[in-house]
C-alpha positions as CSV (number, residue, x, y, z in Angstrom):
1,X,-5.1,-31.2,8.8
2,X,-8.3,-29.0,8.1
3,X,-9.9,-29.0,11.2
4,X,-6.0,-28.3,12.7
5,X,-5.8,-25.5,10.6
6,X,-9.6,-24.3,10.8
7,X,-10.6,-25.6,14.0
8,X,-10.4,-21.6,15.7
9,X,-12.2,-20.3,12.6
10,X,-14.9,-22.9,13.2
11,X,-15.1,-22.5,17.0
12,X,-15.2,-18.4,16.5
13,X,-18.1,-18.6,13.8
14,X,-20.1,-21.0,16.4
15,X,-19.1,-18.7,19.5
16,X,-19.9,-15.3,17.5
17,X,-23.2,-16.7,15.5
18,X,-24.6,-17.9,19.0
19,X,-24.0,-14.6,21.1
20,X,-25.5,-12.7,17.8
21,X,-28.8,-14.5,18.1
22,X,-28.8,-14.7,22.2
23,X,-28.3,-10.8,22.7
24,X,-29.8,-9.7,19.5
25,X,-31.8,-12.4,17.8
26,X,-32.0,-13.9,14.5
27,X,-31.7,-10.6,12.5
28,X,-28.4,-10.4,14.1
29,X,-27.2,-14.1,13.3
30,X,-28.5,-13.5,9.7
31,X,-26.9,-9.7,9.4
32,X,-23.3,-11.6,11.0
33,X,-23.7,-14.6,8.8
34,X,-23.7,-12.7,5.5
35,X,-20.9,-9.9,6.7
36,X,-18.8,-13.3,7.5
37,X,-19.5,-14.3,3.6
38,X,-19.1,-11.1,2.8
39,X,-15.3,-10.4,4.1
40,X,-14.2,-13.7,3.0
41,X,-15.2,-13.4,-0.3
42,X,-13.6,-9.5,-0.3
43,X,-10.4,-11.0,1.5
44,X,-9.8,-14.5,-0.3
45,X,-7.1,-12.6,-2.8
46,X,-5.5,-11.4,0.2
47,X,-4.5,-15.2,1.9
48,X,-3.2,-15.7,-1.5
49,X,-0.9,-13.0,-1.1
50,X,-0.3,-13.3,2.9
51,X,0.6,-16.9,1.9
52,X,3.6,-15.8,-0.2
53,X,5.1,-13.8,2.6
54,X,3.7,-16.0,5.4
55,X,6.3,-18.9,3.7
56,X,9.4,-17.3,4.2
57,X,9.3,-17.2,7.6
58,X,9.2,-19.5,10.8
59,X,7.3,-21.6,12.5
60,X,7.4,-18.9,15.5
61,X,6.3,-16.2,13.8
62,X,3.3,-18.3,11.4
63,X,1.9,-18.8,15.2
64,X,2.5,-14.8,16.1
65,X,0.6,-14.2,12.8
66,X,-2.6,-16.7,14.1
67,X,-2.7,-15.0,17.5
68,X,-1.4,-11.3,17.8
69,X,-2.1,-10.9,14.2
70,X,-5.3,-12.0,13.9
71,X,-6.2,-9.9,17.7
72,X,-4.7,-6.9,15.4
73,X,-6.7,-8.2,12.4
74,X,-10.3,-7.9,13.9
75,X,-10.0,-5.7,17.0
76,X,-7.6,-3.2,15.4
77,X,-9.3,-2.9,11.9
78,X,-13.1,-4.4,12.2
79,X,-13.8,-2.9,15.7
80,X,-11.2,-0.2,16.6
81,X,-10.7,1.5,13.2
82,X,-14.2,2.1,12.4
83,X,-14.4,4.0,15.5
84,X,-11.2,6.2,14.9
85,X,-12.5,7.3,12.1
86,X,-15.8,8.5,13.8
87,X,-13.1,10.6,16.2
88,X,-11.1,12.1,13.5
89,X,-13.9,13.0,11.1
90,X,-16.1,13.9,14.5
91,X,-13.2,15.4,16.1
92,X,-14.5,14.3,19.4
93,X,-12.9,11.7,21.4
94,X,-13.2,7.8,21.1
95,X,-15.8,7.1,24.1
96,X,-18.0,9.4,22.7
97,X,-17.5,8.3,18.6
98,X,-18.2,4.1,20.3
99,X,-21.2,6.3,21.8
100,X,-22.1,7.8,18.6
101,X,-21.7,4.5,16.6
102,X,-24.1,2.9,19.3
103,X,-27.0,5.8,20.3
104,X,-26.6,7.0,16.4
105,X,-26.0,4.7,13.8
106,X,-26.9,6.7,11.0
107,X,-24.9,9.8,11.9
108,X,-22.0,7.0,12.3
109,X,-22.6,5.8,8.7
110,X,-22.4,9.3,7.7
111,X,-19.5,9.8,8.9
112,X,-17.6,6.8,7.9
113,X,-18.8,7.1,4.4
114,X,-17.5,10.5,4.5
115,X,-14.3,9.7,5.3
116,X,-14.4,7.0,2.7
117,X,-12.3,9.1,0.1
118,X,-9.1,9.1,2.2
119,X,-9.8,5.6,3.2
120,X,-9.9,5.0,-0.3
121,X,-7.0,7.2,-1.3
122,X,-4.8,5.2,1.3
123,X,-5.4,1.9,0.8
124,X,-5.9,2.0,-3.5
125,X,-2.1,3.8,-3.0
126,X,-1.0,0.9,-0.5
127,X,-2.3,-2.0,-2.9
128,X,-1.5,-0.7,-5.8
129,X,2.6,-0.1,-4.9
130,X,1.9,-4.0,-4.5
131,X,0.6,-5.0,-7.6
132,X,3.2,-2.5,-9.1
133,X,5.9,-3.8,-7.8
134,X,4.8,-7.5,-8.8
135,X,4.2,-6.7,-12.3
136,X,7.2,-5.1,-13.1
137,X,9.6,-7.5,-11.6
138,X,11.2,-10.3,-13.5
139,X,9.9,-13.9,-12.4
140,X,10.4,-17.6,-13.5
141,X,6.5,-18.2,-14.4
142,X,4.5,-16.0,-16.3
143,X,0.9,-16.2,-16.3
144,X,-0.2,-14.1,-19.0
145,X,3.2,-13.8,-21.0
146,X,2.3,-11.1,-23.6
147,X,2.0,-8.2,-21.0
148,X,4.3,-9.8,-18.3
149,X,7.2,-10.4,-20.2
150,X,7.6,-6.6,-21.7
151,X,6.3,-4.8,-18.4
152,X,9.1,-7.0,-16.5
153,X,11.8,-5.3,-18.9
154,X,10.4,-1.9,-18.4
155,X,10.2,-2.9,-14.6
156,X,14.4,-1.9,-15.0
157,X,14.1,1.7,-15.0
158,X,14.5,2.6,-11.5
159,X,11.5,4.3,-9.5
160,X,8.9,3.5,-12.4
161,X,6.2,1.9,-9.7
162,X,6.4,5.4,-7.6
163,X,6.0,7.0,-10.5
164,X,3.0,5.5,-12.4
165,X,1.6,5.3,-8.8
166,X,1.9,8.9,-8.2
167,X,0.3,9.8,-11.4
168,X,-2.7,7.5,-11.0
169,X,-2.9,9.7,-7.6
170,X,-2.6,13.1,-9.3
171,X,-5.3,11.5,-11.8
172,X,-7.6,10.2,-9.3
173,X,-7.6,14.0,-7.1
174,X,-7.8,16.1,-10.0
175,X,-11.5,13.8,-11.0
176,X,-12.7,12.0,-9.1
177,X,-11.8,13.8,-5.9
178,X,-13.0,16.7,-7.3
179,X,-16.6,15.6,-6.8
180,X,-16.1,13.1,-4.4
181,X,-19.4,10.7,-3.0
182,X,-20.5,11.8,0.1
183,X,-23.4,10.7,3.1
184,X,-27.1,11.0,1.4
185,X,-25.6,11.5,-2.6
186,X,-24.2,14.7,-1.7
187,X,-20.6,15.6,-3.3
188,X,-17.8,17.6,-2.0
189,X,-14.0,18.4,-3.4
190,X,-11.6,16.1,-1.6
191,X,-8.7,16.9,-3.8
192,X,-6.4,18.0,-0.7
193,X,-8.2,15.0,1.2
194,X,-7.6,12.4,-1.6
195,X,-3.8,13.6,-2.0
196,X,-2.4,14.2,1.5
197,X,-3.8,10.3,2.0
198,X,-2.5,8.6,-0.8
199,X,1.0,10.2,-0.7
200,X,0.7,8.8,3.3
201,X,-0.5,5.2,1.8
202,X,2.3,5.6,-0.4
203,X,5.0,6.4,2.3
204,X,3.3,3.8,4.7
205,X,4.1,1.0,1.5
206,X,7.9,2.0,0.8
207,X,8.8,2.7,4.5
208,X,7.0,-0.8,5.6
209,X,8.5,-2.5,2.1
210,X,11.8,-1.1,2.4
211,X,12.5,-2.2,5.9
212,X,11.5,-5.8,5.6
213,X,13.4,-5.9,2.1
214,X,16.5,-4.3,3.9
215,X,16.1,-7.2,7.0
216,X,15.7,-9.8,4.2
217,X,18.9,-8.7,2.0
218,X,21.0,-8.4,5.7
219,X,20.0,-12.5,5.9
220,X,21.5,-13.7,2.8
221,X,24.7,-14.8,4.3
222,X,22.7,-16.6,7.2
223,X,20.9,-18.6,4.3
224,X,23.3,-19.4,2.2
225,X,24.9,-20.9,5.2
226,X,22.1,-22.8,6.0
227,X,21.9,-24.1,2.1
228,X,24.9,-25.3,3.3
229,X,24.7,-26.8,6.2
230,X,21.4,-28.3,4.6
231,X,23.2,-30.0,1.9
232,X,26.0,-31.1,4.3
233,X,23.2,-32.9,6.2
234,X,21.4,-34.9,2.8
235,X,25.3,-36.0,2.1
236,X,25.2,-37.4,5.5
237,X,22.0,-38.7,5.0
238,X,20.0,-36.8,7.7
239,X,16.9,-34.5,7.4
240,X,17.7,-31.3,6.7
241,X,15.4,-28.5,8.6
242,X,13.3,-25.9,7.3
243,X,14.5,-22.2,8.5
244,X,12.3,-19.1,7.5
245,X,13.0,-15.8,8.3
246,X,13.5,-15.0,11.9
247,X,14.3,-11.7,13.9
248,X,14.1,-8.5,12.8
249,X,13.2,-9.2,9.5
250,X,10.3,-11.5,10.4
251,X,9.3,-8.9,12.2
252,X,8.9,-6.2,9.5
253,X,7.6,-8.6,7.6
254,X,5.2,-9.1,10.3
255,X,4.2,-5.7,10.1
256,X,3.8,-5.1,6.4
257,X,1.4,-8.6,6.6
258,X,-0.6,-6.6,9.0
259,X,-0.6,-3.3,6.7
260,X,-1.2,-5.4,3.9
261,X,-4.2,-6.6,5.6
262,X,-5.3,-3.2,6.9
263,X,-5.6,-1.8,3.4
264,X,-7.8,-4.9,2.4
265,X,-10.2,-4.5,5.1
266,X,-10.9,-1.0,4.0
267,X,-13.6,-1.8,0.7
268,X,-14.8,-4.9,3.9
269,X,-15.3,-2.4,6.8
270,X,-16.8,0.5,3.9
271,X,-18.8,-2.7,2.2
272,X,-20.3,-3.7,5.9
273,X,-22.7,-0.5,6.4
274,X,-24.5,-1.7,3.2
275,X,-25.7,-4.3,5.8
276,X,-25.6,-3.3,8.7
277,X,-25.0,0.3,11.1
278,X,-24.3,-1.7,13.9
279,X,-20.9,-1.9,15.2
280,X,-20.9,-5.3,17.5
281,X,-22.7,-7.0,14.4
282,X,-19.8,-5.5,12.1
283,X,-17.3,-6.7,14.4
284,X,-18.9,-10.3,14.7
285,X,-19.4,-10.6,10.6
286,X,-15.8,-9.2,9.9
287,X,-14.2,-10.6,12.6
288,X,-15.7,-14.1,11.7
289,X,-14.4,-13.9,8.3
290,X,-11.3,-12.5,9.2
291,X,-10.2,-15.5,10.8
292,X,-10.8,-17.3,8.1
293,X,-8.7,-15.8,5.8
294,X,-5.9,-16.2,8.6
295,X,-6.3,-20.1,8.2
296,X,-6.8,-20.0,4.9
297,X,-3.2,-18.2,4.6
298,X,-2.0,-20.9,6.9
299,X,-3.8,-23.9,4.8
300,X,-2.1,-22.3,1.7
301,X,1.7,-22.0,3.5
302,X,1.5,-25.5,5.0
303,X,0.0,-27.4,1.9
304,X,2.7,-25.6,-0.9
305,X,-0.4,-24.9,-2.8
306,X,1.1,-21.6,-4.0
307,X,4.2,-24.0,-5.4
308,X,1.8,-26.3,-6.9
309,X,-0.2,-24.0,-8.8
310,X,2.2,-21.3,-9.9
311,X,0.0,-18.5,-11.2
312,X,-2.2,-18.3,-7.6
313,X,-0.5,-15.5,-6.2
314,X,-0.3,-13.8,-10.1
315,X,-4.0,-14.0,-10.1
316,X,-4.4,-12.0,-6.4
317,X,-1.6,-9.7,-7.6
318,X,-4.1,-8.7,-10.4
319,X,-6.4,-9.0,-8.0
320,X,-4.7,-6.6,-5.9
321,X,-4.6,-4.2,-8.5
322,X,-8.2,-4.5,-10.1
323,X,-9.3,-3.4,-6.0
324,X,-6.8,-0.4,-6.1
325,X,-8.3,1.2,-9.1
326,X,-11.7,0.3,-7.5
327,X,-10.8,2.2,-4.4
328,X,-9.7,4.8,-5.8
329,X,-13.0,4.9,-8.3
330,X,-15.0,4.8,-4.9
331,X,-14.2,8.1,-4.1
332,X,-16.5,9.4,-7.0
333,X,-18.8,6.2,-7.9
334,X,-20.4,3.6,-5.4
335,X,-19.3,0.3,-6.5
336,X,-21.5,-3.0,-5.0
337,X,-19.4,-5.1,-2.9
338,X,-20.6,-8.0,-4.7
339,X,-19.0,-6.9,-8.1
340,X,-16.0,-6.0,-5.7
341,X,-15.8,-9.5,-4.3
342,X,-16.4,-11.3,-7.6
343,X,-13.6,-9.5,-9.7
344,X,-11.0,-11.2,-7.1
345,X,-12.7,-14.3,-6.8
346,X,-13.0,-14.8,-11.1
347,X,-9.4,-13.9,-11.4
348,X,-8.1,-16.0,-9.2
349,X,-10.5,-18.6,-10.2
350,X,-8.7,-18.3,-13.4
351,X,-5.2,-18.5,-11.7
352,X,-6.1,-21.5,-9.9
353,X,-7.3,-22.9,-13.8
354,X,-4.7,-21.8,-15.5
355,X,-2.3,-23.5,-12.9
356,X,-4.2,-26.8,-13.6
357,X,-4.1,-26.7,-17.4
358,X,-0.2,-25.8,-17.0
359,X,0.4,-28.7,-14.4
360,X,-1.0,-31.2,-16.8
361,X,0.6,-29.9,-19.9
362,X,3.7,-30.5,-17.8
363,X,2.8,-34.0,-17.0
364,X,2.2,-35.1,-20.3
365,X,5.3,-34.2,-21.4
366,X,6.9,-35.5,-18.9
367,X,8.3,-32.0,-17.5
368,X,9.0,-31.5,-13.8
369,X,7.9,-27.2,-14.1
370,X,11.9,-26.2,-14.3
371,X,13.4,-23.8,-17.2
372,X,13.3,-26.7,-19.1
373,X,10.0,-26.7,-19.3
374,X,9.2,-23.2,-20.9
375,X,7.4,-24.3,-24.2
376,X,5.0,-26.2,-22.1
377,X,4.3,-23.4,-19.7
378,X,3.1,-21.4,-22.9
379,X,1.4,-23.7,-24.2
380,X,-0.6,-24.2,-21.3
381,X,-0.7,-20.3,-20.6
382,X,-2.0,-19.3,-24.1
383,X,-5.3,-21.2,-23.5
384,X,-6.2,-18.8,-20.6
């Protein structure tokens, strides 16, 4: 089962680590070797959360996700997207910003981290219409009832995430954008920058959202037939088969997985020029660790470890929203990566605890995790 599901991953670090070392030396496979560490530790809260889309669909689409998606994944975001931004902040073409990036690579760093303020803008809107909208819904388990339980009740008034997520924005461009961090500690007013980008991060979230949400509410029928036909078939005595989402709304979903993904590679691809200005050693390092957050999405989907500890994907929603707010602090303030990549790993960390402590509360007293088990959720949750 592991080397099924990471066999690629393993194959692409040995393929990528040796051509690092053969054209460039060992600098190169060092420099590759930590961006790899690097973007997984950055990216692990994000296979929590691809895993809890990734379920709902098909077999079909899981394998579209491993191989268009993950071509998408590091050519499109840890390759091709550093290089657009060279072109639009440049305003000169592509050949010349991959010419740039390779003849230059401290006038590409310049102008990546100059950009960094609508980067930031449009992914900390993105991820944190996510978190948002996870925290204010109403949900069986509750990880850390106190705040959960109240914010789910407020989560009722129609259009609250847009709204708090919208004022966060205003917030963020009338101070932080005002003196925004720029190439050599320099600072420049981004407010315009900082709001045109999040408002587009924010239409990108509800226009990608709404669509696979609108697909998924047009299948309800088609599933509740196939609950049917599934229970039909354990009368009978036969094995029923699992259907996830197919069609059009696989495919939206599909293409918010990749969005969602987009918007976490932004602190990676930022974070890599603290190692590195060179774009084929970025690309190697991210793409490395790239794929193994795909597997590590598929490891999660095919093992039901997000149904067998319950407050996983709670702890990469928070997560999710601890990296917005540090985003969108980025446009001001540099942050280190590694405090970055340790604030999702600790939370989830305690995710993953708390889902232990719950599970054996459970067994002891004999509970199988249902309604009926609610006491012994708190119990377990109140010693987080």
């Amino acid at each position: 089962m592991l080397l099924k599901t990471f066999g690629w991953s393993f194959g692409v670090t040995a393929v990528g680590l040796a051509a690092a070392a053969f054209f460039w030396g060992w600098e190169a496979f060092a420099l590759v070797a930590i961006l790899s560490i690097l973007e997984i530790s950055l990216s692990f809260d994000n296979a929590v959360v691809n895993a809890g889309v990734l379920k709902k669909m098909n077999a079909f689409w899981q394998k579209i996700f491993l191989t268009i998606g993950i071509l998408i994944a590091v050519f499109g975001m840890r390759l091709v997207f550093p290089v657009i931004i060279v072109a639009i902040s440049a305003k000169v073409g592509p050949v010349e910003a991959v010419r740039v990036a390779l003849d230059n690579p401290e006038r590409y760093e310049q102008l990546v981290t100059d950009a960094h303020p609508a980067i930031a803008a449009f992914g900390g809107m993105f991820l944190l219409m996510i978190f948002l909208d996870f925290i204010f819904e109403q949900r069986e388990h509750k990880w850390i009832g106190w705040l959960e339980r109240p914010l789910a009740r407020l989560g009722k008034v129609d259009g609250l995430s847009i709204c708090i997520a919208l004022i966060v924005l205003l917030v963020s461009a009338m101070t932080m954008a005002t003196a925004a961090h720029q190439h050599g500690g320099a600072h420049a007013d981004k407010s315009a920058t900082v709001l045109l980008s999040g408002i587009a991060g924010l239409i990108t979230y509800l226009i990608v959202g709404g669509l696979s949400g609108h697909f998924e509410d047009k299948l309800e029928e088609e599933e509740e037939r196939e609950q049917e036909e599934e229970e039909a078939a354990k009368r009978a005595g036969k094995q029923p088969s699992a259907v996830g989402l197919a069609g059009k709304a696989a495919f939206f979903m599909f293409l918010y997985l990749e969005v969602l993904d987009a918007s976490f590679s932004f602190d990676g691809v930022i974070g890599a020029f603290a190692v590195t200005n060179h774009i084929f050693w970025m690309a190697l390092g991210l793409g490395i660790g790239a794929m193994y957050v795909r597997s590590l999405t598929v490891y999660l989907v095919r093992q039901g470890t997000l149904d067998d500890y319950v407050y996983l994907e709670h702890g990469a929603h928070y997560a999710i929203g601890a990296l917005s707010i540090i985003l969108l602090v980025t446009i001001k303030y540099q942050i280190n990566e590694v405090v970055t990549g340790l604030v999702g790993v600790v939370l989830i960390a305690l995710a993953f605890w708390s889902s232990v402590r719950r599970n054996r509360a459970l067994a002891a007293a004999g509970g199988d995790g249902g309604d009926g088990d609610e006491s012994a959720r708190s119990e377990a949750t109140s010693r987080v």
